[in-house]
Steps between C-alpha positions, in 0.01 A plus 500: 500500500851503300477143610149411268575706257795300448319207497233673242762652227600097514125431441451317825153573670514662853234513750524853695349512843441835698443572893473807422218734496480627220668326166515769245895557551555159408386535114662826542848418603539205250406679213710807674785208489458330139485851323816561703632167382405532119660896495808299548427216283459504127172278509372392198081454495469702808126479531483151454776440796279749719162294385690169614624644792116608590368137404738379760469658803177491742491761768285350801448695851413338846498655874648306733264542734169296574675306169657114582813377306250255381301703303731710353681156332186386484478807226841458376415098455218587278633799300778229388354186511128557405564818302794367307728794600826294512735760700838388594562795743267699751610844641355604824561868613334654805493229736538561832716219681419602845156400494541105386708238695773226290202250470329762262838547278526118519178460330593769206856275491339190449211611270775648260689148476174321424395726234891574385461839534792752664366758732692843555392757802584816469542607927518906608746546790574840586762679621627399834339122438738264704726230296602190619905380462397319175341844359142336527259806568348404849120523400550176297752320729242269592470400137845443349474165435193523297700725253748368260644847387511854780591840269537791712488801257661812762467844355843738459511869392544389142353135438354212671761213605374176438670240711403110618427422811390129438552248175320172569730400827787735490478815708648768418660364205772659240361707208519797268321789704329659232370859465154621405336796346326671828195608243468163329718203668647426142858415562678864421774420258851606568 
């Protein structure tokens, strides 16, 4: 979510797409993140960053179950092309990787270079969830090559480490490790 609203305070439109059951958390947690954002921020016109910001965004829920690939870009297709939403980026949280095969990811890949869109997943893995020697969680091994960028985002006591596990064809590659607010995921400063 720190990811579109990113994207929104730079006025870009994002498409967000829920597996989940129930969607209320989303609106929730990104206003729960741009109030955090502003009381850090001297913004100027506040309400009319927060309308924009609204304007932008479209929250849209599917199951994945009795519910083909098809007809859920079939939705995004028309939402964009037919209903003139012109989103750059679509977030997808709640998926469940186990239950699709790489043909199914392959389909979302190609969709989002025909319509020039960039697609980010958001993927639980609990504690205990096996790694791979390239620090790939295991439940999307299958689909590495479909993804240009892997985050892993490991909780500590104190913060959430942010590190790389995949940047376009480099595993593993150098970087800052950066540390998060556990409450928000802002970068903490310091």
């Amino acid at each position: 979510m720190q990811i579109g609203l990113d994207k929104l305070l730079r006025g870009k439109k994002i498409i967000h797409v829920s597996f989940t059951r129930h969607t209320d958390y989303v609106l929730v947690w990104y206003e729960d993140i741009f109030d955090e954002f502003i009381s850090k921020k001297n913004l100027e016109n506040l309400d009319e960053v927060k309308d924009e910001i609204v304007k932008n965004r479209v929250l849209m829920r599917f199951t994945q179950e009795g519910l083909s690939i098809e007809q859920i870009l079939k939705s995004l297709r028309a939402l964009i092309k037919d209903g003139g939403f012109n989103a750059e980026t679509v977030i997808i949280d709640g998926f469940d990787f186990s239950t699709v095969g790489a043909e199914y990811i392959k389909q979302v890949k190609a969709f989002a270079v025909e319509m020039g869109l960039s697609f980010w997943y958001s993927c639980n893995v609990n504690e205990g969830t096996s790694y791979d020697k390239q620090n790939i969680p295991l439940v999307i091994k299958d689909y590495t090559d479909s993804f240009d960028v892997i985050v892993i985002l490991e909780p500590k006591s104190d913060h959430v480490k942010l590190s790389i596990s995949k940047d376009r064809e480099v595993y593993k590659p150098e970087h800052q490790g950066l540390k998060l607010d556990p409450r928000t995921l802002l970068i903490l400063e310091n």
